[in-house]
N, C-alpha and C positions, 0 to 999 in steps of 0.2 A: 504494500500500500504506500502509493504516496501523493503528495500535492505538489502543484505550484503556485507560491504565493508574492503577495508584490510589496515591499518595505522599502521605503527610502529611494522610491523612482529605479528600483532594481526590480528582477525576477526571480526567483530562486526556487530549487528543487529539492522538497525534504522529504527526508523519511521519518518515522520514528526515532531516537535517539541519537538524531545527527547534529553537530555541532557547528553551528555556522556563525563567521560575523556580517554583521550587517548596519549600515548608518546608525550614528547614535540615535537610539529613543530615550524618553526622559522617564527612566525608569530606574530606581534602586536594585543591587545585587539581591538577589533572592527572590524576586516578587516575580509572579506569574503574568505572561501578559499575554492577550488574546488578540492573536491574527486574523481578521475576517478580511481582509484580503484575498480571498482566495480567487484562483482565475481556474484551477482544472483540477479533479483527483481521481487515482486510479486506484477501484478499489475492488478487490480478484478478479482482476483481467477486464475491467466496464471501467471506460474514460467517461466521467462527465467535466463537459466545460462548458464554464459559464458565456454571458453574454453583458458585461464582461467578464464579473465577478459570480462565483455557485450559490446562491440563495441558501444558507443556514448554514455551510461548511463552516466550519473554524478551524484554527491552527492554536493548540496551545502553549506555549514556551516559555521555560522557565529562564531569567537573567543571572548570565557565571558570571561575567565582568563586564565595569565598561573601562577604555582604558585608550591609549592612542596608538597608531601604528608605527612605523619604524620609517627612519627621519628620512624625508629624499630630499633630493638639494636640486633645486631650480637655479639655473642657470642664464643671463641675458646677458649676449655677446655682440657686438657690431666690430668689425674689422677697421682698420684704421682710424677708428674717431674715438679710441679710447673709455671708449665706453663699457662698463662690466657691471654687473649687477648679479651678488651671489644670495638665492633666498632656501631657507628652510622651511620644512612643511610637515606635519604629523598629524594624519590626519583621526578623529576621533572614531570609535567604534562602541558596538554591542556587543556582546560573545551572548549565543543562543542556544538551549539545548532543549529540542522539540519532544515534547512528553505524550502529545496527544489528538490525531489528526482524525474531525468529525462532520460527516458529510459524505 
């Protein structure tokens, strides 16, 4: 069984106990949150998909962390006019662990 559900202008494909991050939500470690997002689920071998979203499906996930990603460095170069501009960037996250997909 599984879904696909829509967080943070992304799309993603969960199963049961899979561990996904995703844009931060404003939500504390430990607290359960409910995805009704849903756009498709496959449940013994029968796709339904919504138009856009499945009517009653839910995704339910519990919050492990939230926390930031790992630093990339932006970089702006123009060739002879001296110009350089070095930027850091880390961006924020979720960590998700799906407990329960209903629909």
């Amino acid at each position: 069984m599984y879904a696909i559900i829509e967080t943070g202008g992304k799309q993603y494909r969960v199963s049961q106990g899979d561990v996904l991050r995703v844009e931060k939500l404003p939500y504390a470690e430990g607290e359960v949150v409910e995805l009704d997002k849903v756009m498709a689920v496959s449940k013994d071998g029968e796709l339904t998909v919504g138009k856009p979203y499945v009517e009653g499906a839910k995704v339910m996930a519990t919050v492990l962390q939230n926390g930031k990603a790992d630093k990339i460095i932006v970089l702006k170069y123009k060739p002879k006019k001296n110009y350089r501009k070095k930027q850091g960037h880390r961006q924020p996250f979720t960590e998700l662990q799906i407990d329960n997909i209903e629909g």
